[in-house]
N, CA, C and O atoms as a Tinker XYZ file with bonds, in Angstrom:
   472  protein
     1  N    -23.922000   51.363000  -45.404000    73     2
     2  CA   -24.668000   50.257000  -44.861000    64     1     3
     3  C    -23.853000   49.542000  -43.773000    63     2     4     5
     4  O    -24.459000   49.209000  -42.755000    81     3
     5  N    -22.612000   49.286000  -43.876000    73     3     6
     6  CA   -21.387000   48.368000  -42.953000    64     5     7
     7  C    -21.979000   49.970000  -41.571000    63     6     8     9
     8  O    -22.741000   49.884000  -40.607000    81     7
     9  N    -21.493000   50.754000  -41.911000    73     7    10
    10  CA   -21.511000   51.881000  -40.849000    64     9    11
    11  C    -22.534000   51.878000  -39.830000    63    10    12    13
    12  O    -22.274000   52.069000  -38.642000    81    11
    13  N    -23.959000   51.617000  -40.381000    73    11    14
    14  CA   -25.110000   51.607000  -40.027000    64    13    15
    15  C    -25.158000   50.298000  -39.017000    63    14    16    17
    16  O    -25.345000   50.403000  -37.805000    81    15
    17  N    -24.924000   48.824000  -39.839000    73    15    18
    18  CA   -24.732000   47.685000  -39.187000    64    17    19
    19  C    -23.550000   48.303000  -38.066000    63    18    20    21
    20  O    -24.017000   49.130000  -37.283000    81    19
    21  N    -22.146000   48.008000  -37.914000    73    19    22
    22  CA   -21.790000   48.557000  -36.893000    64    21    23
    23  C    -22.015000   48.973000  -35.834000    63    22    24    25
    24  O    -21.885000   48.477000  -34.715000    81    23
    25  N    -22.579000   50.491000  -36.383000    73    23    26
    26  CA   -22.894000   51.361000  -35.329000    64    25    27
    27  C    -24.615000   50.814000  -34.540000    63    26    28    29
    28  O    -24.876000   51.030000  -33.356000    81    27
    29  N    -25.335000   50.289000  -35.265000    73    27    30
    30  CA   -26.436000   49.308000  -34.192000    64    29    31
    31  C    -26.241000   48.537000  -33.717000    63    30    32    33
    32  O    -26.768000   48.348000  -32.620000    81    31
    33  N    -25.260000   47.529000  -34.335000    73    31    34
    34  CA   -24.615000   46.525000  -33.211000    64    33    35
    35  C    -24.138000   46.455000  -32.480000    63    34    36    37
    36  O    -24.231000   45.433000  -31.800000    81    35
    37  N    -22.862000   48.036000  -31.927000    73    35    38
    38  CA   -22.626000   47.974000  -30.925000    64    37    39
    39  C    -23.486000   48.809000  -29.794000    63    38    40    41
    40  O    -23.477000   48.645000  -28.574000    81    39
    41  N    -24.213000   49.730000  -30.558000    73    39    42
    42  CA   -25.477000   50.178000  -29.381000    64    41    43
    43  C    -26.444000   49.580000  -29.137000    63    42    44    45
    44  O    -27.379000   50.231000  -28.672000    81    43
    45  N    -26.592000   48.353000  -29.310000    73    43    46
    46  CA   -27.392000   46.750000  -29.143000    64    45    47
    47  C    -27.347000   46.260000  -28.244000    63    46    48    49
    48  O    -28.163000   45.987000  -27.364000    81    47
    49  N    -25.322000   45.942000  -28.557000    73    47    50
    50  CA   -24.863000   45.459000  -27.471000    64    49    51
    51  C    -24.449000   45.597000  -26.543000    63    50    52    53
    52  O    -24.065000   44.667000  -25.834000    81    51
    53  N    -24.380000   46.974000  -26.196000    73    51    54
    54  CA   -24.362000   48.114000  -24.824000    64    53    55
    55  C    -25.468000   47.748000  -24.256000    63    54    56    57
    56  O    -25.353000   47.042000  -23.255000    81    55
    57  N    -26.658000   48.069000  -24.664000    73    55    58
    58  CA   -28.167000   48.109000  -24.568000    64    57    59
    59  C    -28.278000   46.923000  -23.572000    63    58    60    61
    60  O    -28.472000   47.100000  -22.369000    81    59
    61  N    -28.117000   45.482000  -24.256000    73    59    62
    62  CA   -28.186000   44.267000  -23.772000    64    61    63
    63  C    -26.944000   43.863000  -22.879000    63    62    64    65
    64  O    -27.093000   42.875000  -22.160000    81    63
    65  N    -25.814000   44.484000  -22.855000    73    63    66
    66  CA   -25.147000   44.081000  -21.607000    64    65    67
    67  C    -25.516000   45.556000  -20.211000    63    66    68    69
    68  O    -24.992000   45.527000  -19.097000    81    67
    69  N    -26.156000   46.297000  -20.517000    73    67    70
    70  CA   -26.389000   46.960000  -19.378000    64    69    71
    71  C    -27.639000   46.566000  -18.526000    63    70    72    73
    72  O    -27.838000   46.830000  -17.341000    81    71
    73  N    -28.561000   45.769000  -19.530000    73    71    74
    74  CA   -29.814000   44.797000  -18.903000    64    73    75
    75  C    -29.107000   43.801000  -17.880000    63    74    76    77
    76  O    -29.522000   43.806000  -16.721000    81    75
    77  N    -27.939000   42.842000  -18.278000    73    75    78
    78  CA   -27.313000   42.024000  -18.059000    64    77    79
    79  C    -26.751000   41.781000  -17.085000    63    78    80    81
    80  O    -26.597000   40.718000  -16.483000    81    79
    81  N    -26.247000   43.296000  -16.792000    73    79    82
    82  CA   -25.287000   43.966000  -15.392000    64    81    83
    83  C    -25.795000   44.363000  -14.710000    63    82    84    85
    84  O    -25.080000   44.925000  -13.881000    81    83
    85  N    -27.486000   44.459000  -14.393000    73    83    86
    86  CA   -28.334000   44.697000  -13.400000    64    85    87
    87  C    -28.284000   43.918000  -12.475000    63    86    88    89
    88  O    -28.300000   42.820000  -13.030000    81    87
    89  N    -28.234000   43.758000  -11.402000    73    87    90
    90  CA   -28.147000   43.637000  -10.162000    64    89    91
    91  C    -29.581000   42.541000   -9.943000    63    90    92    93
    92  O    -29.587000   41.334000   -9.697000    81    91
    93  N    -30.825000   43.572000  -10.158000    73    91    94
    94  CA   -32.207000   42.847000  -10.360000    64    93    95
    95  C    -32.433000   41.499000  -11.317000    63    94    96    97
    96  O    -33.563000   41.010000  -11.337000    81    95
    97  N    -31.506000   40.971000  -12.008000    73    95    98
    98  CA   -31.881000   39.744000  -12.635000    64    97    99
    99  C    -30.322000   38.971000  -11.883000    63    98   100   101
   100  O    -29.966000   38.046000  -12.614000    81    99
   101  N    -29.702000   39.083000  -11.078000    73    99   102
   102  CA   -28.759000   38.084000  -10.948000    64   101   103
   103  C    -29.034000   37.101000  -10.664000    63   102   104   105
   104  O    -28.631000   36.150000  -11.334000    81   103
   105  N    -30.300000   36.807000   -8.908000    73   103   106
   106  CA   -31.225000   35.133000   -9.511000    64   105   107
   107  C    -31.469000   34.729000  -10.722000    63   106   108   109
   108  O    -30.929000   33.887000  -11.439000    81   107
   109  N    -32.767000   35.765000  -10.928000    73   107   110
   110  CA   -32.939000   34.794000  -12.743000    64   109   111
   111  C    -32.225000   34.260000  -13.402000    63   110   112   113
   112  O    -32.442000   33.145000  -13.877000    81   111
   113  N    -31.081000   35.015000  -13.604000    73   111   114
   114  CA   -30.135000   33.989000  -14.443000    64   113   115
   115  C    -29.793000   32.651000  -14.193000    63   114   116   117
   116  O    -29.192000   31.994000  -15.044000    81   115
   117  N    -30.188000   32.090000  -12.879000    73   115   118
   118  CA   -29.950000   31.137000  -12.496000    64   117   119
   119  C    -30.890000   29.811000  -13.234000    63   118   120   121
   120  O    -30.582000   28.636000  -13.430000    81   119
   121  N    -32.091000   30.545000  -13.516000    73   119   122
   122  CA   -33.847000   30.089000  -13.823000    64   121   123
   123  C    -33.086000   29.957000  -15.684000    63   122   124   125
   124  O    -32.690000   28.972000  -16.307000    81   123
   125  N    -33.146000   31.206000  -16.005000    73   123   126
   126  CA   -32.991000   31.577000  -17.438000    64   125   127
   127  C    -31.976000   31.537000  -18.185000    63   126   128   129
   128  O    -31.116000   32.203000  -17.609000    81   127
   129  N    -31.532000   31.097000  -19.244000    73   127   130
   130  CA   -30.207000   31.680000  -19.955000    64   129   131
   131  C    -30.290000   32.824000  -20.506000    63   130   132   133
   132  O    -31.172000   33.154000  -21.300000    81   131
   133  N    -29.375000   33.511000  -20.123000    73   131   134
   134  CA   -28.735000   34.955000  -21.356000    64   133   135
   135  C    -27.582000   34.913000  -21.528000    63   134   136   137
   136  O    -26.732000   34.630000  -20.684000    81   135
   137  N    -27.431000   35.171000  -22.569000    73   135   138
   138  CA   -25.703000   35.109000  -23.337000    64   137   139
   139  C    -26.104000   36.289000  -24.070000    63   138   140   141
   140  O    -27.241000   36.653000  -24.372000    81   139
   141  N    -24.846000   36.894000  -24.334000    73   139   142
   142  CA   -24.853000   37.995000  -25.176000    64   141   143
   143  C    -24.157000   37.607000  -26.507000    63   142   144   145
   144  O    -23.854000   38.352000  -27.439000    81   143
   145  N    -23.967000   36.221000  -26.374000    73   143   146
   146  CA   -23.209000   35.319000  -27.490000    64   145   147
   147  C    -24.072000   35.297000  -28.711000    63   146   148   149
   148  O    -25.288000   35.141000  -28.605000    81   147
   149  N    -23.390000   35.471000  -30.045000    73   147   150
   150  CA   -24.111000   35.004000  -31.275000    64   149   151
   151  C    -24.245000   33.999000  -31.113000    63   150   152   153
   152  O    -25.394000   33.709000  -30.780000    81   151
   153  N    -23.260000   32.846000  -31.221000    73   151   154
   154  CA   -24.048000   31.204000  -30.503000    64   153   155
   155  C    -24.064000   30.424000  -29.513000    63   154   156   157
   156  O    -23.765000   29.232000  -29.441000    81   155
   157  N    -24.419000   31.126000  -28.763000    73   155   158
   158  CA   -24.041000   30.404000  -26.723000    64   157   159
   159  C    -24.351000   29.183000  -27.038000    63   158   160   161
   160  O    -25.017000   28.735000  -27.972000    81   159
   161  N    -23.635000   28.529000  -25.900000    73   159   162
   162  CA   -23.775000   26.903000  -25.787000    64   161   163
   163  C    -24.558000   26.615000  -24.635000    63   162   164   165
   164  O    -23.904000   26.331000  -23.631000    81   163
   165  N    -25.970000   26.617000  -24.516000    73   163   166
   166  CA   -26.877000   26.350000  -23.409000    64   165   167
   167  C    -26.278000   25.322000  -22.518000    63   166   168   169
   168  O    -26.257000   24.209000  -23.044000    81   167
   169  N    -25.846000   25.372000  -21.462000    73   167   170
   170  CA   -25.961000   24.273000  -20.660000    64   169   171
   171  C    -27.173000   23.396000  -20.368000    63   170   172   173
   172  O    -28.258000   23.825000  -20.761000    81   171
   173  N    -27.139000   22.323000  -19.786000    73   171   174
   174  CA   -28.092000   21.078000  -20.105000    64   173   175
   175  C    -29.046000   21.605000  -19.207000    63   174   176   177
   176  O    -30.250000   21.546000  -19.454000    81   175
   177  N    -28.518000   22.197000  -18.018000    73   175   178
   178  CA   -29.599000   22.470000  -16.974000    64   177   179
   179  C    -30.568000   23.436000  -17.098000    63   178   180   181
   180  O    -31.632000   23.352000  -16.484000    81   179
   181  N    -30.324000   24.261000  -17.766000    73   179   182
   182  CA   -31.424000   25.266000  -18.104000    64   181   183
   183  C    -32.613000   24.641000  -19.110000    63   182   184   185
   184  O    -33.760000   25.089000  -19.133000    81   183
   185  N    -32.129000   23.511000  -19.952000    73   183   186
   186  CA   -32.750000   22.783000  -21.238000    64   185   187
   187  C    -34.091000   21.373000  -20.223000    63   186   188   189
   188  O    -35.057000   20.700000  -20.583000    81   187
   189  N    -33.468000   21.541000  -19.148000    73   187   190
   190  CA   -34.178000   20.134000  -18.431000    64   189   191
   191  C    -34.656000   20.724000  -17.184000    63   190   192   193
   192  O    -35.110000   20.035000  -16.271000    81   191
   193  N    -34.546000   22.151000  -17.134000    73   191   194
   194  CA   -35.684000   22.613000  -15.008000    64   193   195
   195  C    -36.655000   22.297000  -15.849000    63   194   196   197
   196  O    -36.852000   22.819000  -16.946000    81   195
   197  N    -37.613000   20.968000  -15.072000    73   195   198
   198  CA   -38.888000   21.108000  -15.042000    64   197   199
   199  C    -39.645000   22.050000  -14.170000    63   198   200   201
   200  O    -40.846000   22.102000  -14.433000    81   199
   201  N    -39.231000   22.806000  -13.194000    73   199   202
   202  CA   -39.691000   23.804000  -12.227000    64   201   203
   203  C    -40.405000   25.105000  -13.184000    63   202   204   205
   204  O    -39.981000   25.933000  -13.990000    81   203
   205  N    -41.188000   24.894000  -12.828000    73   203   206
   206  CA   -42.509000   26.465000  -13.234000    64   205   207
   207  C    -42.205000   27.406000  -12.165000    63   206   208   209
   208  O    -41.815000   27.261000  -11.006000    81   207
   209  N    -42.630000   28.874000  -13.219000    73   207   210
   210  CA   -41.881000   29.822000  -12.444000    64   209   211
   211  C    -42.779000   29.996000  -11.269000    63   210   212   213
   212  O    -43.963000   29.662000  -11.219000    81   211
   213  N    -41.928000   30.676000  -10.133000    73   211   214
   214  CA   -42.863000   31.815000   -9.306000    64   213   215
   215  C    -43.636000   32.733000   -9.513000    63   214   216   217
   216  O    -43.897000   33.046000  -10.675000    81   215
   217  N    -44.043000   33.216000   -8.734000    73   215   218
   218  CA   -45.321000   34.625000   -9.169000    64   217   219
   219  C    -43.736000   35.727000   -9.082000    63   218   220   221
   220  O    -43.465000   36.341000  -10.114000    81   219
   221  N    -42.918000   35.879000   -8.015000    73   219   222
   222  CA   -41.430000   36.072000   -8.026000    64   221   223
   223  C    -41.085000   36.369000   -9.310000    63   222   224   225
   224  O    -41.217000   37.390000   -9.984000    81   223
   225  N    -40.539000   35.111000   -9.566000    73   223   226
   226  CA   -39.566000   35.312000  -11.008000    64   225   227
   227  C    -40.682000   35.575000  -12.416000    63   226   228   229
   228  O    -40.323000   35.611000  -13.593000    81   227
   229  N    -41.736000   35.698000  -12.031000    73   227   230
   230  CA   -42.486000   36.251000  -13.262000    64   229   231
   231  C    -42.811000   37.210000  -13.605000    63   230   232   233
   232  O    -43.141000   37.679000  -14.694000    81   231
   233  N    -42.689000   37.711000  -12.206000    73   231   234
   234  CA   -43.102000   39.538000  -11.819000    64   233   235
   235  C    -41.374000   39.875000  -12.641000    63   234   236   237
   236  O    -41.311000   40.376000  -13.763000    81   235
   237  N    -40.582000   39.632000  -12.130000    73   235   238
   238  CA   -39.354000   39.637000  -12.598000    64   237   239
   239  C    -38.726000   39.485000  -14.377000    63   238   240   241
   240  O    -37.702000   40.001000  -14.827000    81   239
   241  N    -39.816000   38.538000  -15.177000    73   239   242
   242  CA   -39.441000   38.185000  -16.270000    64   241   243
   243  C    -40.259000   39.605000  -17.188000    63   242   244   245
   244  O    -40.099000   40.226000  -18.239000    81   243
   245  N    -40.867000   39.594000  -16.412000    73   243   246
   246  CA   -42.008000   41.070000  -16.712000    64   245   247
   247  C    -40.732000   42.156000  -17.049000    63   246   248   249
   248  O    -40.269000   42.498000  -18.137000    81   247
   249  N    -40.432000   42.478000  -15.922000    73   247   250
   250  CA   -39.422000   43.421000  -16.009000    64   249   251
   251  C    -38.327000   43.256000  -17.044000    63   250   252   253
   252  O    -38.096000   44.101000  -17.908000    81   251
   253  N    -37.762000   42.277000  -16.924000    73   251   254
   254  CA   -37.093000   41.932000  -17.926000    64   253   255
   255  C    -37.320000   42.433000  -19.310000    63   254   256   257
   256  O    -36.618000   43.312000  -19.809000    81   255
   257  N    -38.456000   41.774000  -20.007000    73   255   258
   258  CA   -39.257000   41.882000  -20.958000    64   257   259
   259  C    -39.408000   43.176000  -21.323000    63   258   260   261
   260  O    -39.224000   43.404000  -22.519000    81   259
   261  N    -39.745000   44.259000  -20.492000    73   259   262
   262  CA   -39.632000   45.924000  -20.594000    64   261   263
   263  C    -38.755000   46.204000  -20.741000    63   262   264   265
   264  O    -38.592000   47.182000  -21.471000    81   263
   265  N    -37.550000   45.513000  -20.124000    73   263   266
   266  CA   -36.256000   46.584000  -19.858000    64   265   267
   267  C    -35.888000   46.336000  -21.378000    63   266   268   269
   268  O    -35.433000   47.322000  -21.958000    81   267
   269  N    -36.030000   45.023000  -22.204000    73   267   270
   270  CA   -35.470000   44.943000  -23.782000    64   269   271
   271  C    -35.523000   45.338000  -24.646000    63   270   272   273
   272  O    -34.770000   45.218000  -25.612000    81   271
   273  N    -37.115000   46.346000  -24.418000    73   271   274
   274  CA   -37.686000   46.946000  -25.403000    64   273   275
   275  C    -37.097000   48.474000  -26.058000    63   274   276   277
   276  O    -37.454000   49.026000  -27.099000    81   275
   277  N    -36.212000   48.862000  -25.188000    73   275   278
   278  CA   -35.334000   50.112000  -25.751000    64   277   279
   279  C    -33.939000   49.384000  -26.758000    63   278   280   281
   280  O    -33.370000   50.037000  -27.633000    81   279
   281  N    -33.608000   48.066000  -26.437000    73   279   282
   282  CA   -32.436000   47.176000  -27.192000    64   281   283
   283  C    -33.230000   46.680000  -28.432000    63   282   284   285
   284  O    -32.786000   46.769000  -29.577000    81   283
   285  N    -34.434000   46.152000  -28.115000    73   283   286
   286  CA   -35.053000   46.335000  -29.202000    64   285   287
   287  C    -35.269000   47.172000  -30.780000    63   286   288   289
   288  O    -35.075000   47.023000  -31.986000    81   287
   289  N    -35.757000   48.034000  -29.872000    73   287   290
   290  CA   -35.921000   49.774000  -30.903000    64   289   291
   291  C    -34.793000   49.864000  -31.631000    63   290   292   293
   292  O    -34.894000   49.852000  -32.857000    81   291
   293  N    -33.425000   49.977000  -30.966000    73   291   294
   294  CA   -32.136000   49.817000  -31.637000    64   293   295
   295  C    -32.208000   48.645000  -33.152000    63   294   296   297
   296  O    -32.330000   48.927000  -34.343000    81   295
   297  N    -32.122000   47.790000  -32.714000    73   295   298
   298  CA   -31.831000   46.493000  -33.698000    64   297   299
   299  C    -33.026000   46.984000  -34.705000    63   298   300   301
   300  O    -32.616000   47.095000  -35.860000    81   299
   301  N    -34.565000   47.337000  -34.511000    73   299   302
   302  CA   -35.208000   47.508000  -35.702000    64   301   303
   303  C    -35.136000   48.695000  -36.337000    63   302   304   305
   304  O    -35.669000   48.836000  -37.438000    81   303
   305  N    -34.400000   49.801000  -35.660000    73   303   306
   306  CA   -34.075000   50.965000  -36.262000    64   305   307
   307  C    -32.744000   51.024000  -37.466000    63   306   308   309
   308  O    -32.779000   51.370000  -38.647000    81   307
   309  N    -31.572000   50.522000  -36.596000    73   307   310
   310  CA   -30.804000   49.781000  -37.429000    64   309   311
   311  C    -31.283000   48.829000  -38.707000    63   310   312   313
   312  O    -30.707000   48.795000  -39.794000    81   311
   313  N    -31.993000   48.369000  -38.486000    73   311   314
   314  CA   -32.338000   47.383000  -39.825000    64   313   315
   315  C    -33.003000   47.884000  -40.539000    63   314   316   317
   316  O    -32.719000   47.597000  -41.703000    81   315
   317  N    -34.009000   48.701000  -40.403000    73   315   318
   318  CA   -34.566000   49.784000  -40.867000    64   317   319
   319  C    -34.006000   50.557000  -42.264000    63   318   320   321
   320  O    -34.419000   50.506000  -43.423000    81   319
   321  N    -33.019000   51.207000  -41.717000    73   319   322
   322  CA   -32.191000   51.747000  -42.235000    64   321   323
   323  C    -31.090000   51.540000  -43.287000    63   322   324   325
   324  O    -30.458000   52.360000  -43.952000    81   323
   325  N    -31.039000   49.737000  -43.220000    73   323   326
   326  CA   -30.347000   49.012000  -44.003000    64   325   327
   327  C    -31.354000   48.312000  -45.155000    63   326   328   329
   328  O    -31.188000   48.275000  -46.374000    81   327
   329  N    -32.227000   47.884000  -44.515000    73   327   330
   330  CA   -33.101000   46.740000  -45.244000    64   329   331
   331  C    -34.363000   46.321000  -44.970000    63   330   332   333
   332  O    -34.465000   45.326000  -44.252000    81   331
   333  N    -35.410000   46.880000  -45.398000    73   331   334
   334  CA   -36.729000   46.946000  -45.276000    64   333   335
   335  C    -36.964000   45.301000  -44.887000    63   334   336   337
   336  O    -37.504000   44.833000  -43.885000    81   335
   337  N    -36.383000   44.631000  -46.005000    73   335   338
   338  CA   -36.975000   43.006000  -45.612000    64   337   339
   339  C    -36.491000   42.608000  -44.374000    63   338   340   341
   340  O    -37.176000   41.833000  -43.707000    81   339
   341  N    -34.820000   43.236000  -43.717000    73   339   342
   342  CA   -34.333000   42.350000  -42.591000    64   341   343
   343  C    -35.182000   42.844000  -41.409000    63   342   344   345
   344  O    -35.158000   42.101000  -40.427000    81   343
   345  N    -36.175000   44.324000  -41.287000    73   343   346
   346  CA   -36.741000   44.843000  -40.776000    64   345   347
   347  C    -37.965000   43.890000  -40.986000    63   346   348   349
   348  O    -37.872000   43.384000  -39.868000    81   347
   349  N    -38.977000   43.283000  -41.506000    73   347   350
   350  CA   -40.122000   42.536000  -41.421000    64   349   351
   351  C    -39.369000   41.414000  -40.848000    63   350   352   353
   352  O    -39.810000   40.863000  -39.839000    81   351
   353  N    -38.020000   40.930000  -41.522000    73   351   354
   354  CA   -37.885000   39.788000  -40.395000    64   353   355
   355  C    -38.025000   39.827000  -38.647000    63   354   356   357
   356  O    -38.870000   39.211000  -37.998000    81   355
   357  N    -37.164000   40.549000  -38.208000    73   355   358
   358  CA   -36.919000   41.006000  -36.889000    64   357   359
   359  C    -38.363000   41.241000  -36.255000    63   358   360   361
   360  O    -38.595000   41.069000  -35.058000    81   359
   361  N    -39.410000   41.699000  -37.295000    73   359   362
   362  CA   -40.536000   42.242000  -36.504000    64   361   363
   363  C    -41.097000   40.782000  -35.968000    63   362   364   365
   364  O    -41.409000   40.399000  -34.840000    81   363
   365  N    -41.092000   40.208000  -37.111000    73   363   366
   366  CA   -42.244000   38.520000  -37.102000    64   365   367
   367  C    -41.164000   37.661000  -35.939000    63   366   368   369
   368  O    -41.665000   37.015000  -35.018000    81   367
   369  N    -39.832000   37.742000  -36.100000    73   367   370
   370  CA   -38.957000   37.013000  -35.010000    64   369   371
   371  C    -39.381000   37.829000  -32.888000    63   370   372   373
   372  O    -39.413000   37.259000  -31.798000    81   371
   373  N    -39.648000   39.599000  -33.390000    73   371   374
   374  CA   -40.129000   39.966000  -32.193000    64   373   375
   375  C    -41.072000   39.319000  -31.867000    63   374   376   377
   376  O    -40.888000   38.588000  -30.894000    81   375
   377  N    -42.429000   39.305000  -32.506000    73   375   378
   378  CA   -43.613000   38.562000  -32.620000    64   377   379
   379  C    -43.755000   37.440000  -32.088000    63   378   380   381
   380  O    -44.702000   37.149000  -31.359000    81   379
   381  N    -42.630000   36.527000  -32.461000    73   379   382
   382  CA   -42.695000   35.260000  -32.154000    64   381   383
   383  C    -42.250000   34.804000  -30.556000    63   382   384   385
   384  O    -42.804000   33.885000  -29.953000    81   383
   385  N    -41.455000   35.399000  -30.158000    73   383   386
   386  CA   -40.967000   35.526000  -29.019000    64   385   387
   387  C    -41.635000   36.245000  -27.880000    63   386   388   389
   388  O    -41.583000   35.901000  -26.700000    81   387
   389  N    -42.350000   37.420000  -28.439000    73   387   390
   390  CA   -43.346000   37.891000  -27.503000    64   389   391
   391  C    -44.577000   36.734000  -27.195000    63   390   392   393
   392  O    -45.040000   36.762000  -26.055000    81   391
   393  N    -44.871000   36.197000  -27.700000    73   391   394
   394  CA   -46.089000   35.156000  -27.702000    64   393   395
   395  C    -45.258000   34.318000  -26.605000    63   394   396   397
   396  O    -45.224000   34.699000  -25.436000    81   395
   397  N    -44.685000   33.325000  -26.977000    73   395   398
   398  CA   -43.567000   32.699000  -25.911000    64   397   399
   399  C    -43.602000   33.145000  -24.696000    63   398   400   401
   400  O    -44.260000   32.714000  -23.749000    81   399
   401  N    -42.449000   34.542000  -24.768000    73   399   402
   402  CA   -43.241000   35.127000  -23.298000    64   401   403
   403  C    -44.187000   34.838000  -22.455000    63   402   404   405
   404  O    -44.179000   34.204000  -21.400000    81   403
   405  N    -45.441000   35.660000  -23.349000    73   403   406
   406  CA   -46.963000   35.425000  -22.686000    64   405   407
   407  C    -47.184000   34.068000  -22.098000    63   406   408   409
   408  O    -47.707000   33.902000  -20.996000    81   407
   409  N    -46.729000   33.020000  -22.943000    73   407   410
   410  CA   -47.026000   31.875000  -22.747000    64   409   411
   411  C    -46.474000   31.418000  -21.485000    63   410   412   413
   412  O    -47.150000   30.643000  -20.809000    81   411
   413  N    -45.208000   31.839000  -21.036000    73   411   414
   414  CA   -44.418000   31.215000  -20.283000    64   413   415
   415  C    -45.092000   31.881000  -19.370000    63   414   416   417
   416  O    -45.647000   31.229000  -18.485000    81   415
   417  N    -45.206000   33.517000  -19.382000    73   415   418
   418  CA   -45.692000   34.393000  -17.965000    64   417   419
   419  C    -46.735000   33.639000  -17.296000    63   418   420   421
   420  O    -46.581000   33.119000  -16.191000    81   419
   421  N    -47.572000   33.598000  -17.837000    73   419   422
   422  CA   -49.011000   32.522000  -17.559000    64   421   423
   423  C    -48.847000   31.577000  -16.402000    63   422   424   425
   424  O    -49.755000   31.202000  -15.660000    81   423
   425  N    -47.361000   31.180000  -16.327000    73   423   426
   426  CA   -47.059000   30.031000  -15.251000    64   425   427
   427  C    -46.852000   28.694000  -15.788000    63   426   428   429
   428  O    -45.964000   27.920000  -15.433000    81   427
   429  N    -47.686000   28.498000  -16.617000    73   427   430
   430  CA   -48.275000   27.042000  -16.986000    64   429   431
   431  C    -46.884000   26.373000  -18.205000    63   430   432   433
   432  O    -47.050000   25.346000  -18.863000    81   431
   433  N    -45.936000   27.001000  -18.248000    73   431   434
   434  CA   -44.526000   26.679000  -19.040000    64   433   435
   435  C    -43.344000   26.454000  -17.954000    63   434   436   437
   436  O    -43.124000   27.292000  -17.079000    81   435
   437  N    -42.759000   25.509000  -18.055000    73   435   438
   438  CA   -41.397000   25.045000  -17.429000    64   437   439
   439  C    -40.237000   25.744000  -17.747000    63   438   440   441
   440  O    -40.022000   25.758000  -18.960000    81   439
   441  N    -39.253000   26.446000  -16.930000    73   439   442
   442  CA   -38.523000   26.821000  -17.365000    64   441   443
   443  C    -37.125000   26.466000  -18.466000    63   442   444   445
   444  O    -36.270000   27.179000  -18.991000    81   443
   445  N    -37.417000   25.014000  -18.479000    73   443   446
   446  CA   -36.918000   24.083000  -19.516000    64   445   447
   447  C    -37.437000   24.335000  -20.947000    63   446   448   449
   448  O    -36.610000   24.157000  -21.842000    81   447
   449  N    -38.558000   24.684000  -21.266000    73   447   450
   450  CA   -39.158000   24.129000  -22.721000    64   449   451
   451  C    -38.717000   25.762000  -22.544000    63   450   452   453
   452  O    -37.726000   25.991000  -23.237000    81   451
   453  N    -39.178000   26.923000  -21.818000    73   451   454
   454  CA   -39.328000   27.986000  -22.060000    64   453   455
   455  C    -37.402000   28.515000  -22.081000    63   454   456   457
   456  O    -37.439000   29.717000  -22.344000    81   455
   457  N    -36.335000   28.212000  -21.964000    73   455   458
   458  CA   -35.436000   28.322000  -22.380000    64   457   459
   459  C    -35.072000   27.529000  -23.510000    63   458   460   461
   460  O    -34.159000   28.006000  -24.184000    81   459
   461  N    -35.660000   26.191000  -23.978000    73   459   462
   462  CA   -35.408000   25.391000  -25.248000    64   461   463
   463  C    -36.115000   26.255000  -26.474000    63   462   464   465
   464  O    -35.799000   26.308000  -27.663000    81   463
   465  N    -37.200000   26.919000  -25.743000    73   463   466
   466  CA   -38.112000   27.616000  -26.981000    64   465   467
   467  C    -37.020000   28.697000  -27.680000    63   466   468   469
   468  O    -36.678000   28.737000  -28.862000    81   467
   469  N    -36.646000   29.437000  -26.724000    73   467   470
   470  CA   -35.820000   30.862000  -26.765000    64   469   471
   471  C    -34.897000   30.800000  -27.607000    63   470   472
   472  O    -34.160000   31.769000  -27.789000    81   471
């Protein structure tokens, strides 16, 4: 089970720092937080842009959103494999965050609440 955890966590975290090191989100990050941190410390400014996105950075968050879904697969395969229940968690936590998304894509979310949500 340790082996299993391990070995998904660090092909997780390959996964999610090669999203990271794309070239194509280096604005966004400016808009968005990503940390690859178990508990990043948000800076204030990402917690308070009242600025709504562009059609730009949404087309962009799109992409984003796709590119996670193979880092994804990882983490629920991994859990999978360990623990049926930590696997329904992860699904309802995917769930929850995909909605968010949608919500934010829409336009009609600030990039403030929509990084406070995250």
């Amino acid at each position: 089970m340790q082996e299993v955890g391990a070995t998904t966590r660090t092909a997780a975290q390959t996964c999610f720092a090669d999203i990271d090191a794309k070239p194509d989100y280096e604005y966004l990050k400016k808009k968005m937080f990503l940390s690859l941190d178990a508990n990043p410390q948000i800076p204030l400014q990402y917690l308070t842009d009242k600025a709504l996105p562009t059609k730009q950075e949404i087309a962009a968050v799109y992409k984003l959103h796709a590119d996670i879904q193979p880092c994804r697969k990882i983490v629920l395969e991994g859990a999978a494999k360990t623990s049926a229940g930590h696997g329904a968690v992860l699904i309802g936590s995917f769930s929850a965050s995909d909605k968010l998304w949608v919500e934010f894509a829409s336009g009609h979310m600030t990039w403030g609440k929509f990084n406070s949500e995250r």
